[in-house]
C-alpha positions as CSV (number, residue, x, y, z in Angstrom):
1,X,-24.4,-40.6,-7.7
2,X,-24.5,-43.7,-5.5
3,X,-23.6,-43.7,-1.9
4,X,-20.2,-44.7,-0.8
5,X,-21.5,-47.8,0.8
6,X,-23.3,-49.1,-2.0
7,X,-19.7,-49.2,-4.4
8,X,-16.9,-50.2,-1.4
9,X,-14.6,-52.6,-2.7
10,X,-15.2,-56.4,-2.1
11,X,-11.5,-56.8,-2.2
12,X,-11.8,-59.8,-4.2
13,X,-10.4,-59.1,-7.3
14,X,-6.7,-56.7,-7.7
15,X,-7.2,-54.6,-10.3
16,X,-3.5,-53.3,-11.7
17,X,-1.9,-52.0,-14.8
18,X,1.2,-53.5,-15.5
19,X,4.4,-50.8,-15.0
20,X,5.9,-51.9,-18.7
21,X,2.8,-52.6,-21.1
22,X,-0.4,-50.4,-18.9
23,X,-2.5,-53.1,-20.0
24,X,-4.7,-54.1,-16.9
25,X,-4.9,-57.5,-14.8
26,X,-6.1,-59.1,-11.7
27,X,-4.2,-61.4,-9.6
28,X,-1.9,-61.4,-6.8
29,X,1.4,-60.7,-8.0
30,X,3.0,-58.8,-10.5
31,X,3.7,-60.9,-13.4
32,X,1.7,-59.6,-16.5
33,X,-0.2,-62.1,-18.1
34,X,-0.2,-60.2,-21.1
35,X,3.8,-58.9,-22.0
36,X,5.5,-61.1,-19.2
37,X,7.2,-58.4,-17.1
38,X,7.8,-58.9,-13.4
39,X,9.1,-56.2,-11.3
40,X,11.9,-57.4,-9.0
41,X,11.3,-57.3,-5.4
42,X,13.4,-55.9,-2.7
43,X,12.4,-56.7,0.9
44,X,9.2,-57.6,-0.2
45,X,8.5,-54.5,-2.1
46,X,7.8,-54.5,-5.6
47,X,10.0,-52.2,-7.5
48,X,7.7,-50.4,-10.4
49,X,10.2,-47.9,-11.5
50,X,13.2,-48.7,-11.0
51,X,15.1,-45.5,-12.6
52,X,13.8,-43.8,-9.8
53,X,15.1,-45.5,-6.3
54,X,16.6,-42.9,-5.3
55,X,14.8,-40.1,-6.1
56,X,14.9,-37.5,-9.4
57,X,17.4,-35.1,-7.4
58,X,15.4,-32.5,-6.5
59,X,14.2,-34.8,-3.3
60,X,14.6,-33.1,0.1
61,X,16.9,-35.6,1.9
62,X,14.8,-35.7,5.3
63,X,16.4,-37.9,8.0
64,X,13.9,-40.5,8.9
65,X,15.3,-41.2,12.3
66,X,14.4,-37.6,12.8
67,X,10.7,-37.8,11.1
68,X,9.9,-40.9,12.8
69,X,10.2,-39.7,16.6
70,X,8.5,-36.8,15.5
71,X,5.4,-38.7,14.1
72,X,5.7,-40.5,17.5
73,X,5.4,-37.1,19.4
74,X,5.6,-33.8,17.5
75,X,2.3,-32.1,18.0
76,X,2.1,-30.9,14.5
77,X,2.9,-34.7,12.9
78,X,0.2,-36.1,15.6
79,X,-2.3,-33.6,14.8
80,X,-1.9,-34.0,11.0
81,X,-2.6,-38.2,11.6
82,X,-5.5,-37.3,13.7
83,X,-7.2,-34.9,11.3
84,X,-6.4,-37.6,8.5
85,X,-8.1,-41.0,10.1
86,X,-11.0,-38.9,11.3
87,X,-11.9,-37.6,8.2
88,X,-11.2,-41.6,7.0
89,X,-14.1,-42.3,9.4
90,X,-16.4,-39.2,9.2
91,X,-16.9,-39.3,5.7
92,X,-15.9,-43.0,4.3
93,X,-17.5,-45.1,7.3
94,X,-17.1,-48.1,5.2
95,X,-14.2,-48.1,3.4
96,X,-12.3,-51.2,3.9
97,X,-9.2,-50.4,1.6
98,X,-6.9,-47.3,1.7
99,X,-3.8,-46.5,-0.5
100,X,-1.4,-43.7,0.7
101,X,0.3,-42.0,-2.3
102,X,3.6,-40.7,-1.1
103,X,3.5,-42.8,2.2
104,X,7.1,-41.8,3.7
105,X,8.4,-43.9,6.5
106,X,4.8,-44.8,7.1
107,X,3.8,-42.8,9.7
108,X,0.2,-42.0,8.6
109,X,-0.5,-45.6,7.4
110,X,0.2,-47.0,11.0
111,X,-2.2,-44.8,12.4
112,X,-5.2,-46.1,9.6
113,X,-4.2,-49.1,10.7
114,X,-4.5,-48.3,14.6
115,X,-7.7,-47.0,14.0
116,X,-9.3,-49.7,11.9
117,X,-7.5,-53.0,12.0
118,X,-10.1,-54.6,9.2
119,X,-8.3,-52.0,6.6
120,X,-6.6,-53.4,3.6
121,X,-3.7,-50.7,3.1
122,X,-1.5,-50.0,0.8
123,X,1.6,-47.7,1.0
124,X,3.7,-46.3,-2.1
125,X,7.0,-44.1,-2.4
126,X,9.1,-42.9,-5.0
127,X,12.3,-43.4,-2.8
128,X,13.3,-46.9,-1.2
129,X,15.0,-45.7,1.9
130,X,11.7,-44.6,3.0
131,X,10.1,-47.6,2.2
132,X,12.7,-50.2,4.3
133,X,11.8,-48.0,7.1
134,X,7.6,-48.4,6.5
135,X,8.8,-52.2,5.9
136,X,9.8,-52.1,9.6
137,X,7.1,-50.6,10.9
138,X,4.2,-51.9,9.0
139,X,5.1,-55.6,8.6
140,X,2.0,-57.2,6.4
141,X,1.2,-54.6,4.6
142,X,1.7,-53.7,1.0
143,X,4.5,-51.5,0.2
144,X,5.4,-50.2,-3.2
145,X,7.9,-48.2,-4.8
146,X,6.7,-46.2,-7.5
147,X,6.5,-43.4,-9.6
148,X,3.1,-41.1,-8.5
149,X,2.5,-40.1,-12.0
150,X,1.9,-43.8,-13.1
151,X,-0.2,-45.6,-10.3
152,X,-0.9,-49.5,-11.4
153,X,-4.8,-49.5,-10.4
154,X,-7.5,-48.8,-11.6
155,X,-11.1,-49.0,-9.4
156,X,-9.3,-50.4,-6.9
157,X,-9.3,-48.2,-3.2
158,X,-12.3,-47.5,-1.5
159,X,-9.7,-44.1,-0.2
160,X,-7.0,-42.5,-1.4
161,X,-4.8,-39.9,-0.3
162,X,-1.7,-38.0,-0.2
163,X,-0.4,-35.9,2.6
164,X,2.1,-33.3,1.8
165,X,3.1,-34.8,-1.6
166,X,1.6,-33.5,-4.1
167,X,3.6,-30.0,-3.6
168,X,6.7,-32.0,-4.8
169,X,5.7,-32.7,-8.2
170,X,5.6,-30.9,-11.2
171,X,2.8,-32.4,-12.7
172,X,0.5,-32.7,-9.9
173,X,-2.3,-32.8,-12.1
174,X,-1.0,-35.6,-14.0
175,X,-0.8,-37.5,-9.9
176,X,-4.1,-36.8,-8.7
177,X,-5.8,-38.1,-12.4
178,X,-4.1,-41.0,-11.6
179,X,-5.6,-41.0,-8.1
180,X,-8.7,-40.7,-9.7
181,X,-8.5,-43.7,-12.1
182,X,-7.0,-45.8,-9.0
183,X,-10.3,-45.2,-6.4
184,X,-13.4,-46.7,-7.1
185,X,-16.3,-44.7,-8.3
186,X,-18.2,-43.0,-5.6
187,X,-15.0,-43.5,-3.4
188,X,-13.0,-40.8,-1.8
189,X,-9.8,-38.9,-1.7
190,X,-8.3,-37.1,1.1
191,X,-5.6,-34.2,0.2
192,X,-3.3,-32.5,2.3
193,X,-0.7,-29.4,1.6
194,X,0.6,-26.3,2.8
195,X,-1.0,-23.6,1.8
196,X,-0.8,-19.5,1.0
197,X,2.3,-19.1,-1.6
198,X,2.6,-15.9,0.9
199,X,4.0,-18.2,3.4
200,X,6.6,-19.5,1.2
201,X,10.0,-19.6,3.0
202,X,13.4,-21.1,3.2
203,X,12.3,-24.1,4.5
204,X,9.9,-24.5,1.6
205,X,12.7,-24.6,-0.4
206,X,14.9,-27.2,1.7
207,X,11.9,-29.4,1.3
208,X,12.2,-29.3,-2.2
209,X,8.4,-28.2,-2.3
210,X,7.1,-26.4,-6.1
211,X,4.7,-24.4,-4.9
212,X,2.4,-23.5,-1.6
213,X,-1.6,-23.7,-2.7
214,X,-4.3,-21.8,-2.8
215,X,-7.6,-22.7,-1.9
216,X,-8.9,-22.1,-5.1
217,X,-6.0,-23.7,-7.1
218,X,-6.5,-27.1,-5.1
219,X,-9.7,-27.3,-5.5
220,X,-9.8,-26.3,-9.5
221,X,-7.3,-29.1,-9.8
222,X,-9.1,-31.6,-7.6
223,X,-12.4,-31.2,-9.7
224,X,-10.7,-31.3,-13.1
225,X,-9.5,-34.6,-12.1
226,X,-12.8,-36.1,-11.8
227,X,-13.5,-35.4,-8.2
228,X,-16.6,-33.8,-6.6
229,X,-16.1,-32.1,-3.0
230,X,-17.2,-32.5,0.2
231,X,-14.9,-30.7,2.4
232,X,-12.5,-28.0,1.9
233,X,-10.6,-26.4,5.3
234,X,-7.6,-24.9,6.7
235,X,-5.7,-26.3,9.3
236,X,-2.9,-25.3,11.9
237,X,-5.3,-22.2,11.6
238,X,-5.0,-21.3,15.0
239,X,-1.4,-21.8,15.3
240,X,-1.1,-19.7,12.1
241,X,0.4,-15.9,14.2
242,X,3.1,-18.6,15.7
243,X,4.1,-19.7,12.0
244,X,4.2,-16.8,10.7
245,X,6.8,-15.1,13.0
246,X,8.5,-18.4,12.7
247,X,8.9,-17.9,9.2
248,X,9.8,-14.7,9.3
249,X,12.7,-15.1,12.4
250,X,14.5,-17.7,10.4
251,X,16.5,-18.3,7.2
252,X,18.7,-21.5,7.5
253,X,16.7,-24.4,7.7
254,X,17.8,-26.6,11.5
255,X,15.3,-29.8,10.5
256,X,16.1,-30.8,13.8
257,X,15.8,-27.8,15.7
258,X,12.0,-27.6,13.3
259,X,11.2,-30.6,15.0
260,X,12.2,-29.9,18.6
261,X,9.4,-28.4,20.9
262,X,9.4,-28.7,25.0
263,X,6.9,-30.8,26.1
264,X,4.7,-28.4,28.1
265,X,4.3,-26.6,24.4
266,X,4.0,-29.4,22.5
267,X,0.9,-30.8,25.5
268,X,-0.3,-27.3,24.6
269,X,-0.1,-27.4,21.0
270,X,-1.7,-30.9,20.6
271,X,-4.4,-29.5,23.1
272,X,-5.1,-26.5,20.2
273,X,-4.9,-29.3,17.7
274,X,-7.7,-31.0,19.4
275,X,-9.5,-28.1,20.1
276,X,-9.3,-27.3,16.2
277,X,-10.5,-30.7,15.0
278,X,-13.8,-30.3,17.2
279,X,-14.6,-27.0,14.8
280,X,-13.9,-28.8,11.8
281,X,-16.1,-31.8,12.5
282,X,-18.6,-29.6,13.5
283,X,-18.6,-28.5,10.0
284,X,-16.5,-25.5,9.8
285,X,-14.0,-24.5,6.9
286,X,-11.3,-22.4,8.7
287,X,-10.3,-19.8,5.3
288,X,-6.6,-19.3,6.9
289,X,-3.9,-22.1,8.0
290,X,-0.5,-22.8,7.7
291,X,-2.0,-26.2,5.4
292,X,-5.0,-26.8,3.6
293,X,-7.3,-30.4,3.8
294,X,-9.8,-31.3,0.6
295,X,-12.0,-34.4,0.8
296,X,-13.7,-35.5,-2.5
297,X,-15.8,-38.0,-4.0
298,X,-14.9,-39.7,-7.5
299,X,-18.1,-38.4,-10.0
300,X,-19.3,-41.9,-12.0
């Protein structure tokens, strides 16, 4: 297998398939050159299925004002972004494109982008609320709405990932094929999602989530997709007794109270955060954790 550096993308040339004939193309835009089909734009972002704006109805109906000042503060949210964008850098040094499958209100795609201005990025969603509120915060760069089961690319991102997504979908095998067909060979993809199905609680089920993984099952699915990998680890390991008896103390699901910590425990908390991130880079794969992190490598 080649080494990452030698396949990064150029950027040069878009590779897409169009959303109503799957034929590929290059160019710019998203007129086919082949059956003619546009998708119509809203806000600047191009609408690729349509049906699904607003979600299939089983879509957990998070408020974003909510999830955006936690992604500001919340040591949990911070954590996350900071395990994500170092394992960008650790193990993809010279990626200069990244597409986030499932990108929310954007939260994780302004941090790539703090770390590494020079990144091309790439944002999709199935739901267009979310993506008016990326719009906002990510002005420049390219926001799609579409359906994760039928990404238009093919060789095209030097990184792919998909943080806390996947767990929503059905056919999560059918998403991270795609994810497959849409990196370049030798290039990576970075998978989060909660883990240990003896975990599952009330507020899997107001999140609208299908299942909580096993290490085993994520990493069976990850390789039948075409992916080789490099790192599998828990993380909120250490944090893991306070989840636990979290889980256990509570049945209706507060979102808000969730995402409200006093800011002595939260300094504390992101100071555990950091603490766990030095193991992992120092190569360790924590077995237990309230979530689960894969890094792989598209085989040629």
């Amino acid at each position: 297998m080649p080494g990452f550096d030698d396949v990064v993308s150029s950027g040069a040339i878009v590779l897409k398939k169009c959303p109503a004939c799957a034929l590929p193309f290059d160019g710019v835009g998203w007129h086919c050159p082949a059956c003619g089909h546009e998708p119509r734009s809203d806000d600047g972002i191009a609408i690729l299925a349509p049906q699904l704006v607003d979600g299939d109805g089983t879509d957990a109906d998070y408020p974003f004002d909510l999830l955006i000042a936690a992604e500001a503060r919340h040591f949990w949210f911070r954590s996350r972004a900071a395990l994500i964008t170092g394992m960008i850098a650790w193990h993809f040094p010279a990626a200069r494109s990244f597409m986030e499958v499932g990108t929310g209100a954007g939260g994780v795609l302004l941090e790539v982008g703090r770390r590494d201005p020079r990144m091309r990025l790439v944002g999709s969603e199935l739901l267009t609320r979310g993506l008016h509120e990326a719009r906002r915060r990510l002005p420049g760069v390219e926001l799609l709405q579409m359906d994760a089961r039928r990404i238009p690319f093919t060789s095209e991102f030097d990184v792919i990932g998909a943080f806390d997504v996947i767990e929503h979908i059905d056919d999560d095998e059918t998403v991270l094929a795609q994810m497959q067909a849409a990196v370049v060979p030798g290039g990576g993809i970075i998978i989060t999602v909660p883990q240990h199905p003896w975990l599952w609680s009330a507020f899997d089920e107001f999140s609208g989530h299908r299942r909580r993984y096993t290490r085993r099952e994520l990493v069976t699915k990850l390789s039948a997709a075409g992916f080789t990998l490099v790192r599998v680890t828990s993380f909120t390991s250490f944090l893991l007794p306070l989840l636990i008896a979290a889980r256990r103390r509570r049945r209706a699901v507060d979102l808000g109270r969730e995402l409200t910590v006093s800011s002595g425990l939260n300094r504390a908390l992101l100071g555990i955060g950091a603490l766990e991130r030095a193991v992992i880079r120092a190569g360790a794969s924590l077995p237990l954790g309230g979530s689960l992190l894969a890094v792989g490598v598209r085989r040629s």
